[in-house]
VEXFILO-48661 format. One record per residue (C-alpha): residue number from 1; x, y, z. Coordinates in pm, 1 decimal. Last residue first. Example, Ala and Ser with C-alpha at 12.3 -4.5 7.8 and 13.67 -1.06 7.14 Angstrom:
+------+----------+----------+----------+
| pake |        x |        y |        z |
+------+----------+----------+----------+
|    2 |   1367.0 |   -106.0 |    714.0 |
|    1 |   1230.0 |   -450.0 |    780.0 |
+------+----------+----------+----------+
! end
This chain:
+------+----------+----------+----------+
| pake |        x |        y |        z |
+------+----------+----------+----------+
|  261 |   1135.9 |   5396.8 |   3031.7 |
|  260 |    945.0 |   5203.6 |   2769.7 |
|  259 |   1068.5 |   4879.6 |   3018.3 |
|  258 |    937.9 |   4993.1 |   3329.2 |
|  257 |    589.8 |   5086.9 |   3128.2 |
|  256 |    516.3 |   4744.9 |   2994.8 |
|  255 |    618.3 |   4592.9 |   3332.3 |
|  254 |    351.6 |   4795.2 |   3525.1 |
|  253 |    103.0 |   4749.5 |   3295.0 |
|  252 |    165.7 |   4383.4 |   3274.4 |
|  251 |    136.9 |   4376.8 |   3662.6 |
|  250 |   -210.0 |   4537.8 |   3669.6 |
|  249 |   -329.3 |   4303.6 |   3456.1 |
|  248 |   -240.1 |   4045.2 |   3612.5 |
|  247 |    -73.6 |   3709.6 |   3581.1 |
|  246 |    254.7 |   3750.4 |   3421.2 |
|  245 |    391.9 |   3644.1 |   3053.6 |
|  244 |    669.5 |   3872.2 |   2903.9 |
|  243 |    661.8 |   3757.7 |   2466.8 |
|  242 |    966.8 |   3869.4 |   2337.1 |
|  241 |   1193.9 |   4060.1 |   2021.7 |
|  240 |   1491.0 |   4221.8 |   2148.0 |
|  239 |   1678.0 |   4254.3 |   1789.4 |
|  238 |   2014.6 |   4250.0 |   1672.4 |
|  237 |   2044.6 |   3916.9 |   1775.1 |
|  236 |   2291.3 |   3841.8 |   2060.6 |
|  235 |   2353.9 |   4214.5 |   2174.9 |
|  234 |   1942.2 |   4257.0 |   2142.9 |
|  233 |   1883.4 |   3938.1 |   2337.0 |
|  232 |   2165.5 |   4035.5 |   2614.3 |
|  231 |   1988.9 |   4331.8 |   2649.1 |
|  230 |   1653.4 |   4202.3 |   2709.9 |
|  229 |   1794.0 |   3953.5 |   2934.2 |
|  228 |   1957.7 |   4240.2 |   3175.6 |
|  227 |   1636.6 |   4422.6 |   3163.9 |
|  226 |   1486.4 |   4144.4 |   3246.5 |
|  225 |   1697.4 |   4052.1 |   3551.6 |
|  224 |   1665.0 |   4429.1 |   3666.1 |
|  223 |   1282.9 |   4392.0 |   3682.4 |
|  222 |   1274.2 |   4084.9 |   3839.8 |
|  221 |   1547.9 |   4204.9 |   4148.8 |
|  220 |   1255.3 |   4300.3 |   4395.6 |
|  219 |   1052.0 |   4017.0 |   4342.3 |
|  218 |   1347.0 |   3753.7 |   4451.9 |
|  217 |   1470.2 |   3537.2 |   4134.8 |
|  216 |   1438.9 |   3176.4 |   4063.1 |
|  215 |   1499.2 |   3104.4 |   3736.9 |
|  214 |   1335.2 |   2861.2 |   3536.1 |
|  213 |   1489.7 |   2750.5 |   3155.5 |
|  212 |   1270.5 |   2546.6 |   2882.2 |
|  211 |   1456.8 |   2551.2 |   2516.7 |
|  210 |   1259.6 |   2493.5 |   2255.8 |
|  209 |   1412.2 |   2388.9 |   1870.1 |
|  208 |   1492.0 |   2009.5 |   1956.3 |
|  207 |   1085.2 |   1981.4 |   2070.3 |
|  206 |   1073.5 |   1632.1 |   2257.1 |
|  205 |    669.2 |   1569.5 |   2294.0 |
|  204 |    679.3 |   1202.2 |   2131.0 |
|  203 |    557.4 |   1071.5 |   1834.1 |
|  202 |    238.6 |    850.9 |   1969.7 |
|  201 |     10.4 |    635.4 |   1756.5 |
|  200 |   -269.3 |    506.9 |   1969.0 |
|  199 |   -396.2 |    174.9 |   1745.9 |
|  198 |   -220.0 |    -81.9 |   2000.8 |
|  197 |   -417.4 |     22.2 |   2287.8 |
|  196 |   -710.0 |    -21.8 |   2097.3 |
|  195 |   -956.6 |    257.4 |   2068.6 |
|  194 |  -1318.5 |    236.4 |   2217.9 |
|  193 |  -1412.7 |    595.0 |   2184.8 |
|  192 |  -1467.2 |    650.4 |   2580.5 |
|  191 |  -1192.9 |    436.8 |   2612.5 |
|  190 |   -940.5 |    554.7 |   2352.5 |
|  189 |   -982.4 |    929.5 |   2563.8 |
|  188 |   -946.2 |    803.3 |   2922.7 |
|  187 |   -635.6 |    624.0 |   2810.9 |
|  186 |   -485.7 |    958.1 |   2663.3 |
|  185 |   -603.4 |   1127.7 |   2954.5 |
|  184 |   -440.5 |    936.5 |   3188.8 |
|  183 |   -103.7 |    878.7 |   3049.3 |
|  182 |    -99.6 |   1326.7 |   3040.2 |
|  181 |   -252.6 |   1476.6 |   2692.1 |
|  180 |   -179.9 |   1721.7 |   2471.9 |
|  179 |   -125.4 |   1759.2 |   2116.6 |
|  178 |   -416.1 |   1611.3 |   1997.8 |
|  177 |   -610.0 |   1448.8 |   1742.6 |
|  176 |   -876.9 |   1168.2 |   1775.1 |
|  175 |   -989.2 |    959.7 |   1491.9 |
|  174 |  -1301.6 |    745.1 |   1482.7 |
|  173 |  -1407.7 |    505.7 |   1218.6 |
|  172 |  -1794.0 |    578.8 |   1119.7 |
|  171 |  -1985.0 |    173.1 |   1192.3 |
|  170 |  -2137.7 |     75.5 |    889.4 |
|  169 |  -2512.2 |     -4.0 |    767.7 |
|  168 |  -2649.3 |    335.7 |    841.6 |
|  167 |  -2874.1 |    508.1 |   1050.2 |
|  166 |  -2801.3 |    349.2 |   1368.1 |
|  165 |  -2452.8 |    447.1 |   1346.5 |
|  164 |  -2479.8 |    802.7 |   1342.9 |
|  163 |  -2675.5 |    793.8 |   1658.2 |
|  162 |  -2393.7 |    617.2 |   1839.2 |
|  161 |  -2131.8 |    835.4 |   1725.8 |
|  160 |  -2374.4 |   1120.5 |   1905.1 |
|  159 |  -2344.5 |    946.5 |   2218.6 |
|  158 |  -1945.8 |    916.2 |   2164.7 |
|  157 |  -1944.7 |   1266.4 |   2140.6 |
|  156 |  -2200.5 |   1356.5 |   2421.8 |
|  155 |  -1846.9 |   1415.9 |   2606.2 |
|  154 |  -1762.7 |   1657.1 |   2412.1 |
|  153 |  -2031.8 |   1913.0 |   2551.9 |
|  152 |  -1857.3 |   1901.3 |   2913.3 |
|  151 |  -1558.4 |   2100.7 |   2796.0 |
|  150 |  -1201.7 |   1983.0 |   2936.4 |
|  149 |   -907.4 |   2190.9 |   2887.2 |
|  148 |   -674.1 |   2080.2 |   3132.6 |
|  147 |   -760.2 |   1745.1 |   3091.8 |
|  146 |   -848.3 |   1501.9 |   3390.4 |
|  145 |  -1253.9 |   1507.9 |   3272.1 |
|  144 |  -1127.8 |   1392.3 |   2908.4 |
|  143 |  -1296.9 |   1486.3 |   2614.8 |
|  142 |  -1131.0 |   1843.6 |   2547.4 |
|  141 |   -846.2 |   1601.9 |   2493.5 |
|  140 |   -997.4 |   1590.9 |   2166.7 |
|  139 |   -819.4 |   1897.2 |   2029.5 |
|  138 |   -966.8 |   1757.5 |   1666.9 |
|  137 |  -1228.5 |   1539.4 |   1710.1 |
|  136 |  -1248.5 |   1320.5 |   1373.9 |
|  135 |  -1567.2 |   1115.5 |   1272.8 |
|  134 |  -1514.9 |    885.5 |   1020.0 |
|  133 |  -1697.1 |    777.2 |    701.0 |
|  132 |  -2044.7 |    908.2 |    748.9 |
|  131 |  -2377.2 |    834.9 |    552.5 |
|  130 |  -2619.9 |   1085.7 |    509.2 |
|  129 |  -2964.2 |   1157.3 |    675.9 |
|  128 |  -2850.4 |   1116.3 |   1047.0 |
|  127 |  -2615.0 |   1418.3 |    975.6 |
|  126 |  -2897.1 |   1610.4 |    841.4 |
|  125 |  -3135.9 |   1525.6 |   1172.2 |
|  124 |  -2868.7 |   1593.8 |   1413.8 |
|  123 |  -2785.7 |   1931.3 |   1235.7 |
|  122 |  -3183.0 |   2047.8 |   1235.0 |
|  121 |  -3149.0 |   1932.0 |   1659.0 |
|  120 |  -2901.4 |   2187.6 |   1703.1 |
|  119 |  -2716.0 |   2028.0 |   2019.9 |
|  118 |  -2477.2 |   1841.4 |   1790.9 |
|  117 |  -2364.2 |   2243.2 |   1666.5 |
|  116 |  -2201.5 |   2257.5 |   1995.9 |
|  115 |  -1915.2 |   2029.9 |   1918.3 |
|  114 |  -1764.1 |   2285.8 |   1660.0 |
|  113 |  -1839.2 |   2208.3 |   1282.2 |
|  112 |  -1650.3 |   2085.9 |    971.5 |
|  111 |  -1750.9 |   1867.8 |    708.2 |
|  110 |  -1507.5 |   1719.9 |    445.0 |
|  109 |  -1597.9 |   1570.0 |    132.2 |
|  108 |  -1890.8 |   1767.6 |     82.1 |
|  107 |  -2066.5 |   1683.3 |   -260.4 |
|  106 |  -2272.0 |   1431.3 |   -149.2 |
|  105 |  -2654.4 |   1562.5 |   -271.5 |
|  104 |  -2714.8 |   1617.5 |    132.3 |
|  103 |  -2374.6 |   1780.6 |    190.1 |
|  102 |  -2398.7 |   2006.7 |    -62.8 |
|  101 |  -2788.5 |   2084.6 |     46.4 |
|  100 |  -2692.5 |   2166.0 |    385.2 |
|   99 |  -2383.1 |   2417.1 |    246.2 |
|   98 |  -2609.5 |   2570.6 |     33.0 |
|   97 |  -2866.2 |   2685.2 |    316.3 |
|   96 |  -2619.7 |   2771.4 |    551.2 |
|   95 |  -2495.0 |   2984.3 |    271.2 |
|   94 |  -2841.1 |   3148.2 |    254.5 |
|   93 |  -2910.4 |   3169.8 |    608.9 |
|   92 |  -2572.6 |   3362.5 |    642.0 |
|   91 |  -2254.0 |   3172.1 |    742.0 |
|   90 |  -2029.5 |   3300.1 |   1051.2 |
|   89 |  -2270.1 |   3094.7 |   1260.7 |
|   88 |  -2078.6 |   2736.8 |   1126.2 |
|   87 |  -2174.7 |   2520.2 |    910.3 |
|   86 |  -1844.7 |   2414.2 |    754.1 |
|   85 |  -1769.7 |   2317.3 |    391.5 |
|   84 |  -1484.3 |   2109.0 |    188.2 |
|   83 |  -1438.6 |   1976.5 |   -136.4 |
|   82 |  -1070.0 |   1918.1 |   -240.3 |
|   81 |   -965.5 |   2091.8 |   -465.7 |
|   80 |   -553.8 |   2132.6 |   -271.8 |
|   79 |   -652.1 |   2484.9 |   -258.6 |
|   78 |   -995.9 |   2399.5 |    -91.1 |
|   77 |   -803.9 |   2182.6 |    149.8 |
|   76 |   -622.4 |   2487.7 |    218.9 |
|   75 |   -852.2 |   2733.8 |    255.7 |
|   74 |  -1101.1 |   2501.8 |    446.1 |
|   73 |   -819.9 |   2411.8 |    734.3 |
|   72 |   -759.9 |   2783.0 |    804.9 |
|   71 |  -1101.8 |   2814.2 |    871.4 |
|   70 |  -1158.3 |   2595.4 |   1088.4 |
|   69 |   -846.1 |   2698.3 |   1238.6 |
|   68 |  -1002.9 |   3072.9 |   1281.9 |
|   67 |  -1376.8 |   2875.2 |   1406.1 |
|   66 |  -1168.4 |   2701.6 |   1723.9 |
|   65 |  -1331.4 |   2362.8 |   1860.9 |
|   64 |  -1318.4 |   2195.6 |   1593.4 |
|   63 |  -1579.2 |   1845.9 |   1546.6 |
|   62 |  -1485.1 |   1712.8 |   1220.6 |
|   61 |  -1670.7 |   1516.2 |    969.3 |
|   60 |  -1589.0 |   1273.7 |    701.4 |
|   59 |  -1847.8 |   1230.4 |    464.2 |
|   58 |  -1832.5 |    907.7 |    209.2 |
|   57 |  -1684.0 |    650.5 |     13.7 |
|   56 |  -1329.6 |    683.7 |    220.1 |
|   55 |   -992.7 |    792.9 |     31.0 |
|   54 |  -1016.7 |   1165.6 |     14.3 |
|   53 |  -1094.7 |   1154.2 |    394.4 |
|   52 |   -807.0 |    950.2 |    480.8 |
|   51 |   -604.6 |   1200.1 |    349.4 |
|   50 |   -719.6 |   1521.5 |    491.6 |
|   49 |   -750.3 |   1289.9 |    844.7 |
|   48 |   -409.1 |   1191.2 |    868.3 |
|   47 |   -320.0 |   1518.9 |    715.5 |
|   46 |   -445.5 |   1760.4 |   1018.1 |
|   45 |   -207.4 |   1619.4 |   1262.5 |
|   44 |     86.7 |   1751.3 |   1099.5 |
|   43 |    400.6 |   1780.4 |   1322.6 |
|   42 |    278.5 |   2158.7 |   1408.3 |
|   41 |    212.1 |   2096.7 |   1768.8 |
|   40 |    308.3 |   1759.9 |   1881.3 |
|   39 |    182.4 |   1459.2 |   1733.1 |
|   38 |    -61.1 |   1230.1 |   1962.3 |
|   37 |   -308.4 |   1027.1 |   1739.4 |
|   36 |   -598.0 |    847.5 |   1825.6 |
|   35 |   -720.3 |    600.8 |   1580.9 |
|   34 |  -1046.4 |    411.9 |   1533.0 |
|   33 |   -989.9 |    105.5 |   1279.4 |
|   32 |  -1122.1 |     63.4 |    960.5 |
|   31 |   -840.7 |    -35.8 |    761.9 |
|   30 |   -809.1 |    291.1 |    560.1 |
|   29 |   -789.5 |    447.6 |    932.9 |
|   28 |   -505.9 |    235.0 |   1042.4 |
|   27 |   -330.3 |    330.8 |    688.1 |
|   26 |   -360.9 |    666.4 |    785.6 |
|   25 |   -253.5 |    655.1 |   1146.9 |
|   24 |     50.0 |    404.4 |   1028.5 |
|   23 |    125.1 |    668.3 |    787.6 |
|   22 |     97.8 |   1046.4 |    938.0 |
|   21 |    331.7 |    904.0 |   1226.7 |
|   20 |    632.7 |   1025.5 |   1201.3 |
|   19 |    581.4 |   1230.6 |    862.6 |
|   18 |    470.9 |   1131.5 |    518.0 |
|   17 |    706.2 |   1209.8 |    188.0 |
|   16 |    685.0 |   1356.5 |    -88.7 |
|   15 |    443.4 |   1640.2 |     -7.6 |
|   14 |    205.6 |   1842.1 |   -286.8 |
|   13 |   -127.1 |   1726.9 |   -119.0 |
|   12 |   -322.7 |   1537.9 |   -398.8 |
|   11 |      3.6 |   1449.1 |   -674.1 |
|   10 |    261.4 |   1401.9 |   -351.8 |
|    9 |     27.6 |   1220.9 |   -110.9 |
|    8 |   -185.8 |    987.8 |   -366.2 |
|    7 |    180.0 |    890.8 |   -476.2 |
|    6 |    311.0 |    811.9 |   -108.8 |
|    5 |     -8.5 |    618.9 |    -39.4 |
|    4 |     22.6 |    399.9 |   -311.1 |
|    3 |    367.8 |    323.0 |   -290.4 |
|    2 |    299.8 |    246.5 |     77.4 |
|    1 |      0.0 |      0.0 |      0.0 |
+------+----------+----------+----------+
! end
């Protein structure tokens, strides 16, 4: 299958070659098992499930929690031809409209919506009209009740899969995408989706270009220990370009006008 896969990727997507990862969650997929996948940020999540899509019979749709990476996703599958829509409340009742009937006459490919739009009852109904391929959660850590980031309305996810399956003759493969997630999230994620141990495809979080250094420093020598980094930045590089972090509001004012003076 691997010569396959590698031609579908360079003519379809442009790439000639997969990343760590991208192929044994693809070709998982293509067999009809439920994936999660754990890349790091930027490693390429987003192609296991732009590929697989353009190589299952039907719609693929994928719950987003963020509407500016939904539509960063569109552009680009739409530059690559592939069909792709979301229904999302940035649409007016006319495009809304369109989009429905797209996905009704199988046109969509790819169908992307956040988790609330499951509680739309209109949604339900279209989605139980058509068949579906997989079902992707992207950021699907926002499953788990240990995550960081947890949001109650994913966890009607699996409920939902459910539905889908009862009005059709096949089972929609699963894939979950993250970035995150602690031993105990990750297995409290392939449970509640029924993923095999063996089909959780894992990179690694080792970033060789991010350096992590802590400091202790007493509160009334901060502001002279950033100065001091600032200007060791701008001797380095040319350039004192940085992001300060702190916790209130009142404290990035006072930071933002220590250093214009």
């Amino acid at each position: 299958m691997q010569p396959q896969l590698n031609h579908t990727l360079e003519t379809l997507f442009g790439f000639d070659h997969f990343r760590q990862g991208q192929e044994q969650t693809i070709q998982q997929l293509l067999a009809g098992q439920s994936s999660l996948a754990i890349f790091p940020t930027g490693s390429g999540k987003s192609l296991c499930y732009q590929f697989t899509a353009t190589q299952l019979p039907h719609l693929t749709l994928v719950v987003s929690p963020l509407l500016a990476l939904m539509k960063d996703q569109l552009a680009f599958l739409k530059s690559k031809g592939i069909a792709a829509a979301s229904i999302d409340s940035t649409l007016t009742p006319e495009e809304n409209k369109q989009v429905v009937a797209d996905v009704r006459a199988g046109h969509i490919k790819i169908l992307m919506v956040s988790v609330e739009r499951f509680k739309n009852e209109r949604f339900r109904q279209l989605i139980g009209s058509v068949s579906v391929s997989m079902l992707v959660v992207d950021e699907a850590h926002c499953i788990s009740e240990w995550g960081h980031n947890f949001r109650p309305d994913y966890l009607k996810l699996p409920h939902y899969l459910a539905q889908m399956a009862s009005s059709q003759t096949e089972l929609p493969r699963v894939l979950l995408l993250t970035a995150t997630a602690t031993k105990k999230v990750k297995h409290d994620m392939a449970t509640k989706f029924a993923i095999q141990p063996e089909h959780i495809v894992q990179t690694g979080f080792y970033r060789a270009n991010l350096d992590l250094t802590t400091l202790a420093v007493a509160e009334q020598d901060k502001k002279a220990l950033l100065l001091a980094q600032i200007s060791k930045m701008t001797q380095l590089h040319g350039h004192a370009s940085a992001i300060i972090y702190v916790t209130l509001q009142q404290t990035a004012e006072q930071v933002a006008q220590f250093l214009q003076e």
